[in-house]
N, C-alpha and C positions, 0 to 999 in steps of 0.2 A: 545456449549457454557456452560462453568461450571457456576455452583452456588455459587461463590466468594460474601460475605456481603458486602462487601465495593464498589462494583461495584454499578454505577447507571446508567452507560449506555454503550454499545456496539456499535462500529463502523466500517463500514469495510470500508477502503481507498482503493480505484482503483490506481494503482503504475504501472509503466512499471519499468522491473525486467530486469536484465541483468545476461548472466550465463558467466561464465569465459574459457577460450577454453584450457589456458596451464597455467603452474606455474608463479605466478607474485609475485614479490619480486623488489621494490624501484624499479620501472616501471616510466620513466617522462609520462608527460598529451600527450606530443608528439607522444609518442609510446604508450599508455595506447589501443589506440583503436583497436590494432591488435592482442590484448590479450582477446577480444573477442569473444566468440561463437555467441551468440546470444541471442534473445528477448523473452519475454513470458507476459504476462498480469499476473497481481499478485493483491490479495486481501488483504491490512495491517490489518489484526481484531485488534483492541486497547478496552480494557478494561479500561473503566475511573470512577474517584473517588477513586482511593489508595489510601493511606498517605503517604503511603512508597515506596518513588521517583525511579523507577529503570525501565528498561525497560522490564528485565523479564518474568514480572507475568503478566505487563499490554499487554506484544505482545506474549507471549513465549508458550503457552496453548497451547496443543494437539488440534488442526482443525485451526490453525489460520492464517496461510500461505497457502492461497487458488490461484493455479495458474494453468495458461491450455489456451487453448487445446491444445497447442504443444508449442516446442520451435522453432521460425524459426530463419533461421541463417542471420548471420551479414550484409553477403554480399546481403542479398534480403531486406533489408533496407536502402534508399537511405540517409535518416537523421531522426538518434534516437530523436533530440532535434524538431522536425514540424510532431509530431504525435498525432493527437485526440484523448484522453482517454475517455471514458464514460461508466457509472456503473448504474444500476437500481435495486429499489429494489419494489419489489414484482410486476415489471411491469411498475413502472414507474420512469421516470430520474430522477438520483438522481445528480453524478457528470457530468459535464461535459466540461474538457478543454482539453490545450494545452501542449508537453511537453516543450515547448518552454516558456514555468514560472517558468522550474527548476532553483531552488538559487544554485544549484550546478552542471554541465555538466558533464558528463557521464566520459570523459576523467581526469578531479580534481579530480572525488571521488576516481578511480583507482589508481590516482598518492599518495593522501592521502591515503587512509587505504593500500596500498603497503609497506608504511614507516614503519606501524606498525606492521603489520601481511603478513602472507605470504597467498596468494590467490591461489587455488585448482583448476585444471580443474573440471567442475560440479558445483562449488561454484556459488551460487544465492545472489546476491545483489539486493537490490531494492532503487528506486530513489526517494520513498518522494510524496506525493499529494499535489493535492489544495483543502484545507479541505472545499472550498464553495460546498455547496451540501450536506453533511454529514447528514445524517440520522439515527435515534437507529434502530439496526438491533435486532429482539429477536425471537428465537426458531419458527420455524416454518414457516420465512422468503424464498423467493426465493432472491439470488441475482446472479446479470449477471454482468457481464465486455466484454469490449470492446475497443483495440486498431487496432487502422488505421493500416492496412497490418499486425494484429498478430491474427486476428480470434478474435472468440467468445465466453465463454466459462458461464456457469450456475452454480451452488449451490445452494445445500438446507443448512437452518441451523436448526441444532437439538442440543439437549445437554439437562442440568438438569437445567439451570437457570430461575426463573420466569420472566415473561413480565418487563420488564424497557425500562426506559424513561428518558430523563434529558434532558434539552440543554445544548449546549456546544459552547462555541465560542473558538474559535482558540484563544492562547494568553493568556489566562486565567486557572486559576487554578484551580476555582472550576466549580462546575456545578448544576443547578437548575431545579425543576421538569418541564416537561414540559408542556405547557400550550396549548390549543387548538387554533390550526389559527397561533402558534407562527413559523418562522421563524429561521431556523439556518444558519447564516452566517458568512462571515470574515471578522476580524478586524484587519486592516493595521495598 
């Protein structure tokens, strides 16, 4: 975790990640899914409290795309959308749902970023969390992920950044220090 000023808290979002098997280019939702390789557990690190709105800096840091223990393939997933995600940190539950709450299915997002760019075999796309659970992760942290039929996989976190803290509600722009006993949840 780097030492960014403007940071006041670090998060890592449990994601089921999707790798790309062959070239997609303007792919319908229909065929989207046979352009698939397969699955892996994925950790989104977000960096919050920037001013300067982009996605880069808050996702884009050397360690922040944490994913493993393997990729398993397509065909040994019966439905990417009724899979348990759940993520702990330093031992205990942090998230834990379904992927059956994605605002976008696996086969839309293929057909949409198709339109715009051209997709890679080996390319890693990830699908988004349910930020309920969300906790500040900071140096020194263990975190664990877990999806139904893709394994288990551990991290440590290290880096230069001092201990932070903030709450964070989904929805919201800013974020305030956190207070003991408080609650981080979402706001529909």
């Amino acid at each position: 975790m780097p030492d960014i000023d403007d940071v006041v808290v670090f998060h890592a979002e449990a994601e089921l990640a999707f790798v790309i098997g062959s070239e997609v280019q303007d792919v319908s939702a229909g065929d989207a899914m046979g352009k698939v390789f397969g699955f892996v557990p994925f950790f989104d690190i977000s960096a919050r409290g920037l001013h300067r709105r982009g996605q880069f800096i808050p996702k884009g840091q050397r360690g922040f795309a944490l994913c493993g223990p393997w990729i398993t393939t397509a065909d040994e997933i019966h439905d990417p959308h009724e899979l348990r995600v759940r993520s702990w940190l330093n031992g205990v539950i942090a998230q834990d749902f379904s992927t059956n709450t994605m605002a976008n299915r696996i086969p839309e997002q293929i057909e949409w970023l198709s339109r715009f760019t051209t997709l890679h075999a080996g390319d890693l796309v990830t699908t988004g969390t349910n930020h309920e659970g969300l906790k500040p992760i900071n140096v020194g942290d263990s975190l664990e992920i877990e999806i139904e039929g893709l394994g288990r996989a551990r991290f440590g976190v290290d880096g230069s950044s001092p201990h932070k803290t903030a709450a964070f509600v989904p929805g919201q722009t800013s974020v305030k220090p956190l207070e003991k006993g408080m609650l981080i949840s979402r706001v529909d």
